[in-house]
C-alpha positions as CSV (number, residue, x, y, z in Angstrom):
1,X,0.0,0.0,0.0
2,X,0.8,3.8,-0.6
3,X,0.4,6.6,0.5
4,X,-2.1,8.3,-1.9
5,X,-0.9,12.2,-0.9
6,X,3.2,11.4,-0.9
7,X,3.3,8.1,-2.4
8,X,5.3,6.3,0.0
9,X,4.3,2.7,1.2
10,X,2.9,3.3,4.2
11,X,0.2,0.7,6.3
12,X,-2.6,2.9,4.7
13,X,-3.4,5.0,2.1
14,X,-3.5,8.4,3.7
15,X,-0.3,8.1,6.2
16,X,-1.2,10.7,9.4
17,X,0.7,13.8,7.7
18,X,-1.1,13.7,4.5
19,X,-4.6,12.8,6.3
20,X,-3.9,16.7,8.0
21,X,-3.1,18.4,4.5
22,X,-6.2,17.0,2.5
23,X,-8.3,19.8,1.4
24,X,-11.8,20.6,3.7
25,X,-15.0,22.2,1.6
26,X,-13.8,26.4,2.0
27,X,-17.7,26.7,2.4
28,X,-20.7,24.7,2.9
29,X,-24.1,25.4,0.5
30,X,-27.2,25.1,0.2
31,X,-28.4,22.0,-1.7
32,X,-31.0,23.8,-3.6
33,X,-29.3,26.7,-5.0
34,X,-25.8,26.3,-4.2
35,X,-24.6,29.3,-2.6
36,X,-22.9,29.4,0.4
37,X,-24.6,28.3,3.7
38,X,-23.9,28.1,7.4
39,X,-23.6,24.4,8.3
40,X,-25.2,23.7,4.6
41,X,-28.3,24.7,5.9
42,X,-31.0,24.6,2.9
43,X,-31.6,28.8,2.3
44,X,-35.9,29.0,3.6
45,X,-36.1,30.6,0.2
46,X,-35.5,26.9,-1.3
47,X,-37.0,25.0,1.7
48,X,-40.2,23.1,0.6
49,X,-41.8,20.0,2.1
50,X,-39.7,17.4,0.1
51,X,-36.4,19.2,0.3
52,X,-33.7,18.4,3.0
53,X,-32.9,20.6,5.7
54,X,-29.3,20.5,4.9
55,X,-26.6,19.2,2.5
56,X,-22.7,18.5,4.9
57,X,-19.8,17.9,2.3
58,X,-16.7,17.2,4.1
59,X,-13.4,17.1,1.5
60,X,-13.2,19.8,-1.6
61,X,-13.6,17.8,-4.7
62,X,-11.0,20.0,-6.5
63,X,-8.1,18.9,-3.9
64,X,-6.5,16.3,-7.2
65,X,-5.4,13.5,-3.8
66,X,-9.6,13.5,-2.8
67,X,-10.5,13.0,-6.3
68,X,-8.2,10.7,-7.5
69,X,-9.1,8.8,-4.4
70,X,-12.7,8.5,-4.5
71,X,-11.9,7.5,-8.3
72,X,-9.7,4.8,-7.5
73,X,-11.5,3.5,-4.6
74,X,-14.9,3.2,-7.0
75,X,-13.6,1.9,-10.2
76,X,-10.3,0.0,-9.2
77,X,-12.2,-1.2,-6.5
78,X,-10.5,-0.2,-3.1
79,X,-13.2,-0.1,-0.4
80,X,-10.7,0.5,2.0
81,X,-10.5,3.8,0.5
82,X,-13.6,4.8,2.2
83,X,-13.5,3.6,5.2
84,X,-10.5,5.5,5.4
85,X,-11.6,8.6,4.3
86,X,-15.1,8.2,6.3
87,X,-12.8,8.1,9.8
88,X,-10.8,11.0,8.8
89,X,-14.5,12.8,7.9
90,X,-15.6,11.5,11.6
91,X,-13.4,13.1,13.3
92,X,-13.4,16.5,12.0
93,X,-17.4,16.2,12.1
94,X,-16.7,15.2,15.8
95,X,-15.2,18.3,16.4
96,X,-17.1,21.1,14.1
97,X,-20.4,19.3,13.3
98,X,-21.5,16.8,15.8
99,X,-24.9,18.8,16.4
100,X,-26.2,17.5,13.1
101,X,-26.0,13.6,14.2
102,X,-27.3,14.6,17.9
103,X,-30.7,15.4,16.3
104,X,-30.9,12.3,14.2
105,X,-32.6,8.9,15.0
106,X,-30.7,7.0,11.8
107,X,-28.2,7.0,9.3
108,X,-29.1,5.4,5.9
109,X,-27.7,6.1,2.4
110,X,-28.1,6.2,-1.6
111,X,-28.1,2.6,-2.8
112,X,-26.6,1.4,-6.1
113,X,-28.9,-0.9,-8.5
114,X,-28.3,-4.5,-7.5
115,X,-25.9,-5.2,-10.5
116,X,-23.9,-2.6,-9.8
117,X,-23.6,-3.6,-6.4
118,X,-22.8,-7.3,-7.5
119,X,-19.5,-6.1,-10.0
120,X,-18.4,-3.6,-7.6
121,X,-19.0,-5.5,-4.8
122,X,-19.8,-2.5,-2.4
123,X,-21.7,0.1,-1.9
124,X,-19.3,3.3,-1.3
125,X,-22.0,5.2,0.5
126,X,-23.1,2.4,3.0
127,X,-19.0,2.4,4.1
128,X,-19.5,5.8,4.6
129,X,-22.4,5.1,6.6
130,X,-21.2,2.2,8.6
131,X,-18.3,4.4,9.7
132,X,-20.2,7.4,11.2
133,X,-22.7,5.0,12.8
134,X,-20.0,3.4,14.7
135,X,-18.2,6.7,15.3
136,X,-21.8,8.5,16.2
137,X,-23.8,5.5,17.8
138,X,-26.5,5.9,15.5
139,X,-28.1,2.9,13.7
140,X,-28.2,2.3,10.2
141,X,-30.9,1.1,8.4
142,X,-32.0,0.4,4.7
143,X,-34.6,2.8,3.9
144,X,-34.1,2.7,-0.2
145,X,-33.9,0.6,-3.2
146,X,-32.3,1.4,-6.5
147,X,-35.3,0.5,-9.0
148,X,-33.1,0.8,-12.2
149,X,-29.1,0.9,-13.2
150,X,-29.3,4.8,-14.3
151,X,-26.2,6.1,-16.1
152,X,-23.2,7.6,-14.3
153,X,-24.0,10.5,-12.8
154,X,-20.4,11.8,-13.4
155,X,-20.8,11.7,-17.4
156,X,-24.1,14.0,-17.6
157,X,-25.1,17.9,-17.4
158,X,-27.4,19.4,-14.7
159,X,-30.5,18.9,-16.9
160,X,-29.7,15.1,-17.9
161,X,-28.6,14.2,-14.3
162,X,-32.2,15.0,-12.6
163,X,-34.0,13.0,-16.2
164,X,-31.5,10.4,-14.9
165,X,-32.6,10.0,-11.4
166,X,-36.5,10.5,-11.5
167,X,-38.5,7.8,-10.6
168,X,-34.8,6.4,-9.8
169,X,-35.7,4.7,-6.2
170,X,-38.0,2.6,-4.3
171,X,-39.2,2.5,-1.0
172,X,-38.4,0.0,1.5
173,X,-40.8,-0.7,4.5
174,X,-39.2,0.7,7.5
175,X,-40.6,2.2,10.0
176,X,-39.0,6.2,9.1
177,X,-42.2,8.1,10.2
178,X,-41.8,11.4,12.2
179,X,-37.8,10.0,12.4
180,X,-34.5,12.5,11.3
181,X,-32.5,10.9,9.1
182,X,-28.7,11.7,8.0
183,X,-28.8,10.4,4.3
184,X,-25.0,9.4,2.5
185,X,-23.5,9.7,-0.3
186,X,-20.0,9.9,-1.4
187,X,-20.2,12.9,-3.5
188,X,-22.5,15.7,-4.2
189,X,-22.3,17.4,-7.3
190,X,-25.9,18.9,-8.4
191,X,-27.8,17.2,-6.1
192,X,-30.3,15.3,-8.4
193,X,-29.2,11.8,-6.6
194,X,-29.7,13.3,-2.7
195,X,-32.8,15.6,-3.9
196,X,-34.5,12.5,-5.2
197,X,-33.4,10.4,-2.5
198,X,-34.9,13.1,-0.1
199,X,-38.3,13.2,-1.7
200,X,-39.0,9.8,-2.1
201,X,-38.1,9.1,2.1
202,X,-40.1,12.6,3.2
203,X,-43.0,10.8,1.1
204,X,-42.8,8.0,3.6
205,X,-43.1,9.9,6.1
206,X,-39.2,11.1,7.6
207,X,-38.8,14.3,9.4
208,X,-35.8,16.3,9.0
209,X,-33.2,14.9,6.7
210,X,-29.7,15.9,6.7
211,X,-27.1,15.0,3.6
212,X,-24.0,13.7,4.0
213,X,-21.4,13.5,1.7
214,X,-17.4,12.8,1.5
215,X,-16.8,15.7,-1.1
């Protein structure tokens, strides 16, 4: 193994003086509109019933060692990648953001489509969520199914990404009603994947819902 910031071999992939030089988010935003937030709270301007209360993205996608990282860890298929990354996003969520899990009752996160699931072998975002709900003592639940294998996310514009996603995910019965959620994902670009996400749980019945997401 090395060291993905200063490519020495090291026991892990972010040795302890690279973990303190990868790049935070400057600024939190709004999910809705994108401009800057405190705590990524969603601007009441863009707040409706089926919109989260907040969007919390830990690592800035433009640092080239987060990036290449997430990459690598999706399509070379590194898991350990994550749960690296997740306990370096614990901790500095432990220190600046804890409020935001006090207030929830679960964690649960975006699935993939079954056959993606099967060739990757993982889902990045239920790492993610594994690792805070160990680290936060909340429990994690399966609250979503992936109804269809929708194209990359990565490879389309703003317009094609929400097409992409609608109608993308299924309901599973669990018991979410009048619950606060923390919903995960790895990355947040638009928003289409979270925003639909978000609607199809606060149809079931969930409270508050708080996004999560590496980068």
């Amino acid at each position: 193994i090395y060291c993905l910031g200063c490519a020495v071999e090291q026991r892990s992939y972010f040795c302890e003086p690279c973990q303190d030089k990868l790049l935070l988010n400057p600024a939190q935003q709004c999910i809705v509109c994108h401009l800057p937030s405190i705590q990524g709270l969603t601007h009441p301007k863009c707040t409706t019933r089926f919109k989260p209360e907040g969007l919390l993205s830990i690592f800035d996608y433009s640092d080239k060692v987060i990036s290449e990282a997430i990459i690598l860890g999706k399509y070379k298929f590194v898991p350990d990648i994550y749960q690296e990354l997740s306990e370096v996003a614990a901790t500095y969520i432990s220190l600046h953001y804890k409020n935001i899990f006090k207030q929830a009752d679960y964690i649960c996160f975006v699935p993939l489509n079954a056959g993606r699931q099967r060739w990757r072998g993982f889902n990045q975002a239920e790492i993610i969520g594994e690792v805070f709900s160990e680290t936060f003592h909340l429990p994690i639940i399966k609250t979503l199914t992936r109804n269809r294998n929708t194209k990359t996310q990565k490879d389309l514009g703003k317009d094609q990404r929400i097409k992409n996603m609608k109608d993308a995910f299924s309901f599973n019965n669990v018991d979410i009603k009048n619950k606060n959620l923390i919903l995960i994902d790895d990355v947040m670009t638009t928003g289409a994947t979270l925003l639909e996400a978000v609607k199809v749980l606060k149809n079931n019945g969930a409270n508050n819902i708080y996004c999560v997401t590496l980068a």
